[in-house]
mmCIF file of the N, C-alpha and C atoms, coordinates in Angstrom:
data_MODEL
# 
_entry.id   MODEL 
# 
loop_
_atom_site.group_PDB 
_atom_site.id 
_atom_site.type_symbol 
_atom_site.label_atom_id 
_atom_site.label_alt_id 
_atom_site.label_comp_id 
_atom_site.label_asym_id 
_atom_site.label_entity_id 
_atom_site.label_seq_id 
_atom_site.pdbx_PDB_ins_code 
_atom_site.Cartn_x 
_atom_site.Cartn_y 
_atom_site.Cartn_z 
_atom_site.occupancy 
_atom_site.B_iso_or_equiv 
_atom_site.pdbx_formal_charge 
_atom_site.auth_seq_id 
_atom_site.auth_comp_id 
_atom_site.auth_asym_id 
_atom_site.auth_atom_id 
_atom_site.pdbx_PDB_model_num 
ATOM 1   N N  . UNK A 1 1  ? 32.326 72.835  101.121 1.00 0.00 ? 1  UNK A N  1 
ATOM 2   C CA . UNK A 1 1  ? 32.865 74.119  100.743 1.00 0.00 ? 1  UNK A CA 1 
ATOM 3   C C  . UNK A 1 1  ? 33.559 74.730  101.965 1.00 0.00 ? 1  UNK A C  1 
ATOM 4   N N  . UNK A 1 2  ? 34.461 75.340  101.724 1.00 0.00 ? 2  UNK A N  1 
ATOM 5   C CA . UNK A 1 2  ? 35.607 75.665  103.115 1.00 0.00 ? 2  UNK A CA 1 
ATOM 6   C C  . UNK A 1 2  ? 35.361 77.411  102.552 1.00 0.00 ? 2  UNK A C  1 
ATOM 7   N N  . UNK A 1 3  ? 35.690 77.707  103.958 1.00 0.00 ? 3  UNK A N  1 
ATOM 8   C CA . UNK A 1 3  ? 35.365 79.597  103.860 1.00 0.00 ? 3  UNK A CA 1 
ATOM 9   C C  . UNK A 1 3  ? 36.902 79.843  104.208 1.00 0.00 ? 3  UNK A C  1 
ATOM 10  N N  . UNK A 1 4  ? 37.509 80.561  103.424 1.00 0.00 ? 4  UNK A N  1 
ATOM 11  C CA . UNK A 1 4  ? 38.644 80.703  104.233 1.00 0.00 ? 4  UNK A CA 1 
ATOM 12  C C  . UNK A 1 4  ? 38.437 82.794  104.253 1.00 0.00 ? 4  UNK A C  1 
ATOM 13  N N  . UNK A 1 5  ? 39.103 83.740  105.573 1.00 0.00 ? 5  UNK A N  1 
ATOM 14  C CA . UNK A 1 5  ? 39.394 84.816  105.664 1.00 0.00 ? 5  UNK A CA 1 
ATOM 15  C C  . UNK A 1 5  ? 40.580 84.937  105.375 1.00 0.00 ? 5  UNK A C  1 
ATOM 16  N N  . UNK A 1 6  ? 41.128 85.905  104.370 1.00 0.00 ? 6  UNK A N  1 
ATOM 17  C CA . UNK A 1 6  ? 41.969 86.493  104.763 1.00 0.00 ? 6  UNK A CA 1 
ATOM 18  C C  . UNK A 1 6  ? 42.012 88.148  105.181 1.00 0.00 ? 6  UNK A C  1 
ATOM 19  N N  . UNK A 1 7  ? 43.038 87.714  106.118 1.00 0.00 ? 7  UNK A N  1 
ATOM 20  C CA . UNK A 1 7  ? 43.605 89.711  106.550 1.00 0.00 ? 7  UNK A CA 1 
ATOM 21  C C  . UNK A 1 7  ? 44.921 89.648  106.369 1.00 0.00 ? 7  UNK A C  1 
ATOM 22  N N  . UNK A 1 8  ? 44.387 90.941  105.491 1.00 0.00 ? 8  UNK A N  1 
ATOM 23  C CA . UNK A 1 8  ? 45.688 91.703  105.179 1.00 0.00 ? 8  UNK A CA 1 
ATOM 24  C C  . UNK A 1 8  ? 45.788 92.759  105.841 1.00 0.00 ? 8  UNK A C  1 
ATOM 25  N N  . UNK A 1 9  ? 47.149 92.985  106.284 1.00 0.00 ? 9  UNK A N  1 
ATOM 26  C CA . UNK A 1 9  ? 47.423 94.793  107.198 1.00 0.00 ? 9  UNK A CA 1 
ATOM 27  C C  . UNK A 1 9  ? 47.628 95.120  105.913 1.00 0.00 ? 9  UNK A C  1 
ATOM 28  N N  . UNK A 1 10 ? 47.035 96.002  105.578 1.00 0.00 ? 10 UNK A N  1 
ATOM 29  C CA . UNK A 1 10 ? 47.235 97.480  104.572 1.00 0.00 ? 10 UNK A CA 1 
ATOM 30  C C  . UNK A 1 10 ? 47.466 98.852  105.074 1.00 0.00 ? 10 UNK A C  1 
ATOM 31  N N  . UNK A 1 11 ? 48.356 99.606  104.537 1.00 0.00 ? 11 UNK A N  1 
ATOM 32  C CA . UNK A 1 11 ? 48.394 100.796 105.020 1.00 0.00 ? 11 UNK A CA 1 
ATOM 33  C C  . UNK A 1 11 ? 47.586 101.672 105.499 1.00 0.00 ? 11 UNK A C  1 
ATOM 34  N N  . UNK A 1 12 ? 47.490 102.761 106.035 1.00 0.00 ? 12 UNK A N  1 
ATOM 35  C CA . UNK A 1 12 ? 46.605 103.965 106.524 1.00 0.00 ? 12 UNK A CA 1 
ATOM 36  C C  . UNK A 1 12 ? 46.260 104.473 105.615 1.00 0.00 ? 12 UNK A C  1 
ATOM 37  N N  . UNK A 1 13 ? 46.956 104.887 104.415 1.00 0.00 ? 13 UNK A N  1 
ATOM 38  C CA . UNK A 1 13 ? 46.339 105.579 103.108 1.00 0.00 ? 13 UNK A CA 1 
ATOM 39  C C  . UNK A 1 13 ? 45.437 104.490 102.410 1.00 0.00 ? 13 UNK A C  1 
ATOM 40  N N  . UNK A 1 14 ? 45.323 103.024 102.163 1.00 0.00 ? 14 UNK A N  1 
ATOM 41  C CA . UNK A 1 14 ? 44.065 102.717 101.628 1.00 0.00 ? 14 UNK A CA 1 
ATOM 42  C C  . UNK A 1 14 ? 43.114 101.906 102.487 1.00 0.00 ? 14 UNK A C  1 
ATOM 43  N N  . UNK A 1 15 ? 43.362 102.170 103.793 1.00 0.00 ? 15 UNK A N  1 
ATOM 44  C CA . UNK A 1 15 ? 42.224 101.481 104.957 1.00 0.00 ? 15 UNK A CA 1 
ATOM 45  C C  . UNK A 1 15 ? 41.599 102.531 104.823 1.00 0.00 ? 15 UNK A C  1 
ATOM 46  N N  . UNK A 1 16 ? 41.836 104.125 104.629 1.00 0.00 ? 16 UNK A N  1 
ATOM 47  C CA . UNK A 1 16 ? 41.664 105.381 105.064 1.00 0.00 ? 16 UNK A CA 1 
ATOM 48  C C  . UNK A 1 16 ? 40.477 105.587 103.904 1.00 0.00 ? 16 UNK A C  1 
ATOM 49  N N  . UNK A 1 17 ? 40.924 105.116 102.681 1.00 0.00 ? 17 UNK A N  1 
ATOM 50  C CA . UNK A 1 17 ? 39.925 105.241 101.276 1.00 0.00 ? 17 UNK A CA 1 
ATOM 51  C C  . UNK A 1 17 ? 39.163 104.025 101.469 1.00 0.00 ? 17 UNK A C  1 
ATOM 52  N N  . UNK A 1 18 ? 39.495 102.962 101.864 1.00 0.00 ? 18 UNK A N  1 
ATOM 53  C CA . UNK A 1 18 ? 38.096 102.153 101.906 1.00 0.00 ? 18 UNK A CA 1 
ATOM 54  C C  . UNK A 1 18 ? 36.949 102.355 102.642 1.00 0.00 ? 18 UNK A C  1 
ATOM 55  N N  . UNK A 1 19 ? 37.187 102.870 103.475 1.00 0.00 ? 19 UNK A N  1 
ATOM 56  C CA . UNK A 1 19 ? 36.584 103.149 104.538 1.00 0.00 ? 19 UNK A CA 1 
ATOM 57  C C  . UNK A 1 19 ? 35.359 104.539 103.927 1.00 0.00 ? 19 UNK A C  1 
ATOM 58  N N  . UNK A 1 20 ? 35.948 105.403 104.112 1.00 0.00 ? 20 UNK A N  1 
ATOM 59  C CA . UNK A 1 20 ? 35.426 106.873 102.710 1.00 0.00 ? 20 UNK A CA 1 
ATOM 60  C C  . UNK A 1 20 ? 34.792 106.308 101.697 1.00 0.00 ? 20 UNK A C  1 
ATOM 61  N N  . UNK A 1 21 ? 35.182 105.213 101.199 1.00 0.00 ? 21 UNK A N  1 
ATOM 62  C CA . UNK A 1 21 ? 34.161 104.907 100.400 1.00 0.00 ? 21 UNK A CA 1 
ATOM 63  C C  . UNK A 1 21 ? 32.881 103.832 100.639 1.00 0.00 ? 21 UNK A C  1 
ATOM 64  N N  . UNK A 1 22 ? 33.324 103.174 101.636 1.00 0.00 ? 22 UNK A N  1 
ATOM 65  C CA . UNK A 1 22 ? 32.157 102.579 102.695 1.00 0.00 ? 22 UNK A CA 1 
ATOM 66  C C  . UNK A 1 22 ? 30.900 103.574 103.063 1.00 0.00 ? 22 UNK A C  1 
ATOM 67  N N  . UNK A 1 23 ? 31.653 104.252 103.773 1.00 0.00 ? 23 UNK A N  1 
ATOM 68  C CA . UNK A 1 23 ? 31.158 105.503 104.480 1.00 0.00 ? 23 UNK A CA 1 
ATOM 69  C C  . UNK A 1 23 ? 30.329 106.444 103.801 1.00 0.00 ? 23 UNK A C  1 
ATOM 70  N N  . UNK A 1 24 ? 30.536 106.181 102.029 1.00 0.00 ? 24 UNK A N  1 
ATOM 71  C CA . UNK A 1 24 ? 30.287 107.397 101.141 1.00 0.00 ? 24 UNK A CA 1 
ATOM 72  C C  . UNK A 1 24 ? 30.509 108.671 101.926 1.00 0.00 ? 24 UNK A C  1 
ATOM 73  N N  . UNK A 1 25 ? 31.888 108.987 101.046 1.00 0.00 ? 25 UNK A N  1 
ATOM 74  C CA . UNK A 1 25 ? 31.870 110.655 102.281 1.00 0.00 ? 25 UNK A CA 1 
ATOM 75  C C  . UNK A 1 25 ? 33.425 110.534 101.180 1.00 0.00 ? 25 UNK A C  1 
ATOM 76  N N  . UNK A 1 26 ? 33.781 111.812 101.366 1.00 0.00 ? 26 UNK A N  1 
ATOM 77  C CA . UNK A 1 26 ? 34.717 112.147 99.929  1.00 0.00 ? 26 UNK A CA 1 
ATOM 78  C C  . UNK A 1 26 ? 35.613 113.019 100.756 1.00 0.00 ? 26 UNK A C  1 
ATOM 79  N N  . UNK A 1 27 ? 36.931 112.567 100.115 1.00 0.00 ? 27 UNK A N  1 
ATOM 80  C CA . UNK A 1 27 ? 37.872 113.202 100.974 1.00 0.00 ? 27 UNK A CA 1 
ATOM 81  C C  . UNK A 1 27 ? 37.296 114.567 101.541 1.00 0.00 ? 27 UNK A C  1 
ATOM 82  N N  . UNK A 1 28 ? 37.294 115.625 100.751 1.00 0.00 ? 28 UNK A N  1 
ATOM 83  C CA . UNK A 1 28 ? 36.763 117.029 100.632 1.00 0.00 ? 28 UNK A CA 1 
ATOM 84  C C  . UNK A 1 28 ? 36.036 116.874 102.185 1.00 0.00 ? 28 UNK A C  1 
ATOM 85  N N  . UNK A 1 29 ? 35.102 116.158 102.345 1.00 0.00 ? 29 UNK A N  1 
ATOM 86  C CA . UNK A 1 29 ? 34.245 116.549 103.124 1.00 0.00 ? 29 UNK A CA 1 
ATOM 87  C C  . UNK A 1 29 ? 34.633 116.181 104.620 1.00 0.00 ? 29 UNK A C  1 
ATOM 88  N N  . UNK A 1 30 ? 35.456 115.360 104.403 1.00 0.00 ? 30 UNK A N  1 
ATOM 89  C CA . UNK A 1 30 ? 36.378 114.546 105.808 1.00 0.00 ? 30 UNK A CA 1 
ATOM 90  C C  . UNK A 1 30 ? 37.639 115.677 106.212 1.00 0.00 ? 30 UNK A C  1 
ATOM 91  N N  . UNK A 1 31 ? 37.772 116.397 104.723 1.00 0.00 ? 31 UNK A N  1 
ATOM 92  C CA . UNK A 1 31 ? 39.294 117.408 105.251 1.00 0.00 ? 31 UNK A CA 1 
ATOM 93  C C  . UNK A 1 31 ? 38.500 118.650 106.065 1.00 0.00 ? 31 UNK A C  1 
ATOM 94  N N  . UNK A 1 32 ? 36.866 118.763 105.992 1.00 0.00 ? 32 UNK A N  1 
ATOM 95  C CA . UNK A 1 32 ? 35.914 119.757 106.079 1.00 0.00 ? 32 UNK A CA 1 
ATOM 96  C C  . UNK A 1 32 ? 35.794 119.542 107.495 1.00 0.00 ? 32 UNK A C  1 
ATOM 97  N N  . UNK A 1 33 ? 35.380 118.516 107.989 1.00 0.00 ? 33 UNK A N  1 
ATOM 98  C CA . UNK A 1 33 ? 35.273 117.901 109.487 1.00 0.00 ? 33 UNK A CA 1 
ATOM 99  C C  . UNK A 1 33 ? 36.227 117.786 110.127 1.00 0.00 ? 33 UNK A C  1 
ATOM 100 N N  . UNK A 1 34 ? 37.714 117.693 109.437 1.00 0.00 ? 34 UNK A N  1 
ATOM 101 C CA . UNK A 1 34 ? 38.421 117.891 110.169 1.00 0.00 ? 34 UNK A CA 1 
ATOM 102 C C  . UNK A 1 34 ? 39.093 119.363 110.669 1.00 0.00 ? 34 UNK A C  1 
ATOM 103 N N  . UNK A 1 35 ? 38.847 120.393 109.847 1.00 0.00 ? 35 UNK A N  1 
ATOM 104 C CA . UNK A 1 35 ? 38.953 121.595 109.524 1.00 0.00 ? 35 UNK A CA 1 
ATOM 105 C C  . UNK A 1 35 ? 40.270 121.736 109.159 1.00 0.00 ? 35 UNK A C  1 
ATOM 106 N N  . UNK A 1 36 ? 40.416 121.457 107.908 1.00 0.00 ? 36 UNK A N  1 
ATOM 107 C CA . UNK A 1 36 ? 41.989 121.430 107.149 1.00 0.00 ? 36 UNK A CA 1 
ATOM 108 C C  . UNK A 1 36 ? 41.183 121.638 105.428 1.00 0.00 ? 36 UNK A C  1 
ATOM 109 N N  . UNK A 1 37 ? 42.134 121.748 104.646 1.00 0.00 ? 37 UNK A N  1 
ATOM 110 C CA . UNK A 1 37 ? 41.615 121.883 103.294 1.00 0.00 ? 37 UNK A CA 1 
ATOM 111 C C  . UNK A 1 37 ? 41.943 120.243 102.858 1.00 0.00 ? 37 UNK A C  1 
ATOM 112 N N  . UNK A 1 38 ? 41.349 120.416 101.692 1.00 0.00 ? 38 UNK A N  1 
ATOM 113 C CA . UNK A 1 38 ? 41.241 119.094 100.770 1.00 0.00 ? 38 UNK A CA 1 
ATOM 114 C C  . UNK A 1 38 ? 42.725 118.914 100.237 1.00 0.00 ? 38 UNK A C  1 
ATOM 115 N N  . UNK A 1 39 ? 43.165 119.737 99.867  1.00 0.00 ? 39 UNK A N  1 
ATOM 116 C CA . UNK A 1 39 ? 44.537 119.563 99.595  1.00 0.00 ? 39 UNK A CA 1 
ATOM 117 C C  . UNK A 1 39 ? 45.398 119.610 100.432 1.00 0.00 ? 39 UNK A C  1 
ATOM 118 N N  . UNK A 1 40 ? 45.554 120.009 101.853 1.00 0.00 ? 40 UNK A N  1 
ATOM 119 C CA . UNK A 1 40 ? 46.600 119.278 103.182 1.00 0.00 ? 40 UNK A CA 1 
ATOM 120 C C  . UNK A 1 40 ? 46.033 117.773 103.307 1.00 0.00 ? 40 UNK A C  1 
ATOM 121 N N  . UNK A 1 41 ? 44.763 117.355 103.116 1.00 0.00 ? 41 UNK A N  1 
ATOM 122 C CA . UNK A 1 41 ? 44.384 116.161 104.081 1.00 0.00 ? 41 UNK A CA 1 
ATOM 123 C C  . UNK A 1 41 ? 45.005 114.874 102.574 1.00 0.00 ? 41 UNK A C  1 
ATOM 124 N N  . UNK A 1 42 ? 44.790 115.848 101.146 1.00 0.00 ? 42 UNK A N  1 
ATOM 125 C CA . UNK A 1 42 ? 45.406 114.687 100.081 1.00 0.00 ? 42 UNK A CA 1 
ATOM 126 C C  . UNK A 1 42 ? 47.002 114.266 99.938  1.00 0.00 ? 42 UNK A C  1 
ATOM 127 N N  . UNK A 1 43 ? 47.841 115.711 100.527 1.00 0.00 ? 43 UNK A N  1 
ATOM 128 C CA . UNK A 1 43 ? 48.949 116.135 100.759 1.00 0.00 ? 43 UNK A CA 1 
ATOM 129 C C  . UNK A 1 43 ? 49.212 114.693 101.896 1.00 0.00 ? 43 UNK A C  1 
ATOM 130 N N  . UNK A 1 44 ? 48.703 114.837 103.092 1.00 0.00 ? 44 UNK A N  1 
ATOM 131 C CA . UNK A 1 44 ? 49.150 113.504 104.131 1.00 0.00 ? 44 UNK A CA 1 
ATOM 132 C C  . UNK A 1 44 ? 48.842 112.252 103.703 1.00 0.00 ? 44 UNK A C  1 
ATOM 133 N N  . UNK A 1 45 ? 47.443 111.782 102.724 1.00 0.00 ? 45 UNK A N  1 
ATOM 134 C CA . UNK A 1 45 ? 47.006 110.716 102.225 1.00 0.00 ? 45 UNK A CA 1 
ATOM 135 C C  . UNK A 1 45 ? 48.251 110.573 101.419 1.00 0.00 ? 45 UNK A C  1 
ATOM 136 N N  . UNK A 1 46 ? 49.052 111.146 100.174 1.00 0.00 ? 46 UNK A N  1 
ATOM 137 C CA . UNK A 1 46 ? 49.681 110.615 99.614  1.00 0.00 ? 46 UNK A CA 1 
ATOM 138 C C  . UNK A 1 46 ? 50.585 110.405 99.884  1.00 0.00 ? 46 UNK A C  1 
ATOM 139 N N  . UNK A 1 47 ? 51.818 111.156 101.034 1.00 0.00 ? 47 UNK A N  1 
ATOM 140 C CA . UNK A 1 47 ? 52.507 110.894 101.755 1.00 0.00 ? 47 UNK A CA 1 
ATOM 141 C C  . UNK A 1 47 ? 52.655 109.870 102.674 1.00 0.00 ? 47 UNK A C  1 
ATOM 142 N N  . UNK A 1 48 ? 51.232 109.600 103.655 1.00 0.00 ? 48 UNK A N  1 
ATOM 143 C CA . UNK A 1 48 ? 51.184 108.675 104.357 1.00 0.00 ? 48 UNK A CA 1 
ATOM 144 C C  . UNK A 1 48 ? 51.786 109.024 106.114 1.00 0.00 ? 48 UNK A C  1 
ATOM 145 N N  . UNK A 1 49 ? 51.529 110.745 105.852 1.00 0.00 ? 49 UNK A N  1 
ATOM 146 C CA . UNK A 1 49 ? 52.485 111.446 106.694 1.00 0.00 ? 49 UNK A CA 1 
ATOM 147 C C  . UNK A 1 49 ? 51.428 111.786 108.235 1.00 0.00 ? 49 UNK A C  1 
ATOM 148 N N  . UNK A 1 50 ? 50.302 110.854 108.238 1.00 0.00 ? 50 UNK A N  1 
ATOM 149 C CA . UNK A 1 50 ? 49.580 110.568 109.933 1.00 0.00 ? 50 UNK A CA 1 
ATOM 150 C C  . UNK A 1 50 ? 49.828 110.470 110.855 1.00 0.00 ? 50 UNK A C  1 
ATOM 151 N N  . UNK A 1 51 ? 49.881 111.172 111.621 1.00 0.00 ? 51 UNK A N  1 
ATOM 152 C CA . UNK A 1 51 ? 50.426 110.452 113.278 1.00 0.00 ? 51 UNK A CA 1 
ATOM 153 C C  . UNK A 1 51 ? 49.278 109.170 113.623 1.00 0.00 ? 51 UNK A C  1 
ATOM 154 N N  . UNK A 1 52 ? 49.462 108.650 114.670 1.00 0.00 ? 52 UNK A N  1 
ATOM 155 C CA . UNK A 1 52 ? 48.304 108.062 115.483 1.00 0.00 ? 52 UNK A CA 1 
ATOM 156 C C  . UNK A 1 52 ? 47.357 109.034 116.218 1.00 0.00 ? 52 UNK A C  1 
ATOM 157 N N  . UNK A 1 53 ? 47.440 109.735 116.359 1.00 0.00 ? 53 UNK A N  1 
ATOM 158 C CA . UNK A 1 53 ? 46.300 110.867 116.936 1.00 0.00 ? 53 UNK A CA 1 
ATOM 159 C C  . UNK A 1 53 ? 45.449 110.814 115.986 1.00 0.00 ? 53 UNK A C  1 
ATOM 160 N N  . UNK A 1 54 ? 46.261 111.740 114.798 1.00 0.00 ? 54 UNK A N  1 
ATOM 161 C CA . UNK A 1 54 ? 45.417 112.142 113.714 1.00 0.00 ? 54 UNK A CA 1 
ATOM 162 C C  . UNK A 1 54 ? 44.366 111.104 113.075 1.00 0.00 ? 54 UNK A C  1 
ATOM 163 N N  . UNK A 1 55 ? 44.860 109.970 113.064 1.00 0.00 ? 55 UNK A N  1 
ATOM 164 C CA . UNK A 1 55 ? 44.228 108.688 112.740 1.00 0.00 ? 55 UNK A CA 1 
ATOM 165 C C  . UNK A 1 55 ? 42.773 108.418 113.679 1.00 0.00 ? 55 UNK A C  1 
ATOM 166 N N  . UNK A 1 56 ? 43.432 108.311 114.735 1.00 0.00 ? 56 UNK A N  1 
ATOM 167 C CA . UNK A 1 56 ? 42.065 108.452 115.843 1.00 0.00 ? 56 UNK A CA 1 
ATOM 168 C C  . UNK A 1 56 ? 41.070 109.138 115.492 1.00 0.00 ? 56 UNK A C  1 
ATOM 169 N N  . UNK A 1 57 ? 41.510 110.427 115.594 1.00 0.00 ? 57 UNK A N  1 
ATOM 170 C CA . UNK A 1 57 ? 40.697 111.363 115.213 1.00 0.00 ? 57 UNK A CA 1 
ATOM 171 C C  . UNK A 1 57 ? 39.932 111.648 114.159 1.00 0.00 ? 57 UNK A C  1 
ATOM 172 N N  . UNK A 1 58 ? 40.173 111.016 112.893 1.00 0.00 ? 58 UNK A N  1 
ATOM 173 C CA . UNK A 1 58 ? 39.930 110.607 111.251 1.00 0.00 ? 58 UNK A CA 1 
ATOM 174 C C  . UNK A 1 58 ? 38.593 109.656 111.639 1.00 0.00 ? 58 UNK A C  1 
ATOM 175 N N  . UNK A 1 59 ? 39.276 108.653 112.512 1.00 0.00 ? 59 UNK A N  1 
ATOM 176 C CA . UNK A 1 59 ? 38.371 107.032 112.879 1.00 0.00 ? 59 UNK A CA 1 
ATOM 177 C C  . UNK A 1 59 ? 37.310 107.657 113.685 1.00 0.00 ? 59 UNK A C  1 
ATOM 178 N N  . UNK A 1 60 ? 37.202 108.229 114.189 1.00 0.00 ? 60 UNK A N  1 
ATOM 179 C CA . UNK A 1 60 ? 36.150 108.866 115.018 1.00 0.00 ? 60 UNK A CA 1 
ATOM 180 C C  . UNK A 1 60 ? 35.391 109.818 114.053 1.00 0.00 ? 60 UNK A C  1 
ATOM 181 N N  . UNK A 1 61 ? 35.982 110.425 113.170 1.00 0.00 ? 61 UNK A N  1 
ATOM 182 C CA . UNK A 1 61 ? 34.981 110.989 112.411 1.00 0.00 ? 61 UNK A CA 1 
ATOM 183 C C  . UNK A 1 61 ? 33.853 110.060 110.972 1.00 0.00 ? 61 UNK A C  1 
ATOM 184 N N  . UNK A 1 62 ? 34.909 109.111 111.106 1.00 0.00 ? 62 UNK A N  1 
ATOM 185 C CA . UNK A 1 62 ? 34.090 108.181 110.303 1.00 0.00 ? 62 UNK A CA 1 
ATOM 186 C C  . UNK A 1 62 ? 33.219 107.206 111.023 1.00 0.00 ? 62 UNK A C  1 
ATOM 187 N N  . UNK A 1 63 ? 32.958 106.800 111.987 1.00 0.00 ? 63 UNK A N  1 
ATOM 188 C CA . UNK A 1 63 ? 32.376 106.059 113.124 1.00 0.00 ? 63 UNK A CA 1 
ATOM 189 C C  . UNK A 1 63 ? 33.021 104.809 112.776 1.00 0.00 ? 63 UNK A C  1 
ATOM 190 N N  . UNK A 1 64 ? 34.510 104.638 113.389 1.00 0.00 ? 64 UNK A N  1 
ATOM 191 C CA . UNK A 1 64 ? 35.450 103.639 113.251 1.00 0.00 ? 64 UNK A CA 1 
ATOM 192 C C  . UNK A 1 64 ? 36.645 103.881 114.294 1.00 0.00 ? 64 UNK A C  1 
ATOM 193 N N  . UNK A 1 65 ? 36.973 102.986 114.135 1.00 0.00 ? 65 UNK A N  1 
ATOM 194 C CA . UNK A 1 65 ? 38.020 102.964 115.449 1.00 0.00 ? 65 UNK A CA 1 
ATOM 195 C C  . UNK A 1 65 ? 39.392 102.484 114.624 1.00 0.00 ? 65 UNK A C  1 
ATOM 196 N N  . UNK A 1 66 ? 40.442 103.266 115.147 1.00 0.00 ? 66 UNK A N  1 
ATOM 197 C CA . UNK A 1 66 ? 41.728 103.033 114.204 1.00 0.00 ? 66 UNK A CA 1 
ATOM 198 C C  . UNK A 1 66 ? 42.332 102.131 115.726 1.00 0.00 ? 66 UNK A C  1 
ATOM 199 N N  . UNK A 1 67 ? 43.314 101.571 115.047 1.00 0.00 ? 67 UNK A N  1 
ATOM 200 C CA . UNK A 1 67 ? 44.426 100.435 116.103 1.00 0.00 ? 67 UNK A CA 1 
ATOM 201 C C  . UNK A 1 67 ? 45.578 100.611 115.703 1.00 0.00 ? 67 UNK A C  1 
ATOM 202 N N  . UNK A 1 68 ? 46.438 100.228 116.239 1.00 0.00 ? 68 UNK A N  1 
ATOM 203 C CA . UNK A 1 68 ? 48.204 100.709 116.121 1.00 0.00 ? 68 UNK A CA 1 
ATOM 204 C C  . UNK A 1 68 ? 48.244 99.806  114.728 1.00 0.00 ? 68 UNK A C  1 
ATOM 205 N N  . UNK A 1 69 ? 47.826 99.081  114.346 1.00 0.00 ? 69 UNK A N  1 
ATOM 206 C CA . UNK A 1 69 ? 47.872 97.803  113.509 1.00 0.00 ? 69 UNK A CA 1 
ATOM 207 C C  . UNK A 1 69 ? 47.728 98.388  112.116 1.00 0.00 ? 69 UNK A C  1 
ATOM 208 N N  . UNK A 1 70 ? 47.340 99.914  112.512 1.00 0.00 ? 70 UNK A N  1 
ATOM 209 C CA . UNK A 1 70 ? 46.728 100.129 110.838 1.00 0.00 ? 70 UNK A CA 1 
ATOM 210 C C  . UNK A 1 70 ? 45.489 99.552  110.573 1.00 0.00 ? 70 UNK A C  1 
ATOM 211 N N  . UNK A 1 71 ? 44.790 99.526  111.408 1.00 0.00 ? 71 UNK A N  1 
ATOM 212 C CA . UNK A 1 71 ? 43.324 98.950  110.572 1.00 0.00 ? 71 UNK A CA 1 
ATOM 213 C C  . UNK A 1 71 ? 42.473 100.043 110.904 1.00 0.00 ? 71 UNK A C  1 
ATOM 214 N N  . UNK A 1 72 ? 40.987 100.075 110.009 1.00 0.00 ? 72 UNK A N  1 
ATOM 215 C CA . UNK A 1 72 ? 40.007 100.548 110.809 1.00 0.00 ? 72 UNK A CA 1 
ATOM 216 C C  . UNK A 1 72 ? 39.135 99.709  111.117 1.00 0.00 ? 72 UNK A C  1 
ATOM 217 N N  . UNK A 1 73 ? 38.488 99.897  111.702 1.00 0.00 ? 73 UNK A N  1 
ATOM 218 C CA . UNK A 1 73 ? 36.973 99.051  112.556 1.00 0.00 ? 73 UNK A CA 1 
ATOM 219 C C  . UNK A 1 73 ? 35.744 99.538  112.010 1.00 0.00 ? 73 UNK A C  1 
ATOM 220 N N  . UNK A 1 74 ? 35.115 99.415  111.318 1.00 0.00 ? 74 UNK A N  1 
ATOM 221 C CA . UNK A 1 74 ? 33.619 100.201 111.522 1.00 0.00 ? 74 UNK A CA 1 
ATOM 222 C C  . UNK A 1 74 ? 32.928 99.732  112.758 1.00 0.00 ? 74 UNK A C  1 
ATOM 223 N N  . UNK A 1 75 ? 32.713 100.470 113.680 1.00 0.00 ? 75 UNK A N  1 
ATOM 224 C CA . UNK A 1 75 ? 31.822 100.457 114.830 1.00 0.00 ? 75 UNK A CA 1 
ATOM 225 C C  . UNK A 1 75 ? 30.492 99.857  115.021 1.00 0.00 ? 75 UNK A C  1 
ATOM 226 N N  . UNK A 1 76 ? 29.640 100.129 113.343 1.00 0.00 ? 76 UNK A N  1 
ATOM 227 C CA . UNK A 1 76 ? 28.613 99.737  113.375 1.00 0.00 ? 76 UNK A CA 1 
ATOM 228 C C  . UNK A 1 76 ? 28.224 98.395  113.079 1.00 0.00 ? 76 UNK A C  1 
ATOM 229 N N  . UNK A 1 77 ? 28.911 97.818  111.982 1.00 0.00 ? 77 UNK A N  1 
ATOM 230 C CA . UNK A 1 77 ? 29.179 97.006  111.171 1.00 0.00 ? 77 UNK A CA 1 
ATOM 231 C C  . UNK A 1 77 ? 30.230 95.820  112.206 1.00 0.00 ? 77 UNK A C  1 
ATOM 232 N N  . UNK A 1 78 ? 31.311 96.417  112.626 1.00 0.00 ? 78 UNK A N  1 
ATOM 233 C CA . UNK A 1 78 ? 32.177 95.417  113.179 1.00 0.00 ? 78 UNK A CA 1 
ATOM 234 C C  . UNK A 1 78 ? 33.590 94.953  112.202 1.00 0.00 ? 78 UNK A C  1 
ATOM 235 N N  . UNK A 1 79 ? 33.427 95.432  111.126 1.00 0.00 ? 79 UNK A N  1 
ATOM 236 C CA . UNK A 1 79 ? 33.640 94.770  109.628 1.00 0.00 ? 79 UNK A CA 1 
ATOM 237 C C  . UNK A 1 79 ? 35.528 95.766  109.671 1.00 0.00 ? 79 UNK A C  1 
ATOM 238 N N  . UNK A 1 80 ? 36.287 94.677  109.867 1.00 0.00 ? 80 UNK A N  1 
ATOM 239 C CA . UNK A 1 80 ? 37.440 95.502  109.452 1.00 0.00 ? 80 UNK A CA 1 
ATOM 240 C C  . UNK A 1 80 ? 38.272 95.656  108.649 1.00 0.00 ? 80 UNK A C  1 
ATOM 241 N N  . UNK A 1 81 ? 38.736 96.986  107.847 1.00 0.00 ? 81 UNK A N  1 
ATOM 242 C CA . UNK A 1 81 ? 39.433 96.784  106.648 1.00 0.00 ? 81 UNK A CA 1 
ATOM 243 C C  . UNK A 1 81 ? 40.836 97.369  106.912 1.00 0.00 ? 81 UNK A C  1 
# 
């Protein structure tokens, strides 16, 4: 039996939801930590309108590490989506 990985680069808007839903934690409560409303932080999710800061800063609130690559890291786990 052969294991094969694949990776895919996926965008920031659904590394951003896999992750949230890894994490269990709902937009709402991530736009809360970040101190923005639920509707600016769905406003940039659907747009896709992130800087790299903001991303950082997202990845750090989820205990993950963002990369220029568009990925996140979970920190704990190692596991990247």
């Amino acid at each position: 039996m052969y294991h094969i990985q694949w990776q895919v680069i996926i965008s920031s808007k659904w590394g951003l939801n896999i992750t949230l839903i890894k994490r269990e934690m709902t937009q709402k409560a991530l736009a809360e930590s970040l101190g923005m409303s639920a509707e600016s932080l769905n406003n940039k999710l659907r747009r896709e309108t992130f800087d790299t800061e903001e991303l950082e800063t997202i990845a750090v609130k989820l205990n993950s590490t963002y990369s220029f690559i568009e990925r996140f890291k979970m920190n704990d786990t190692g596991e990247e989506i």
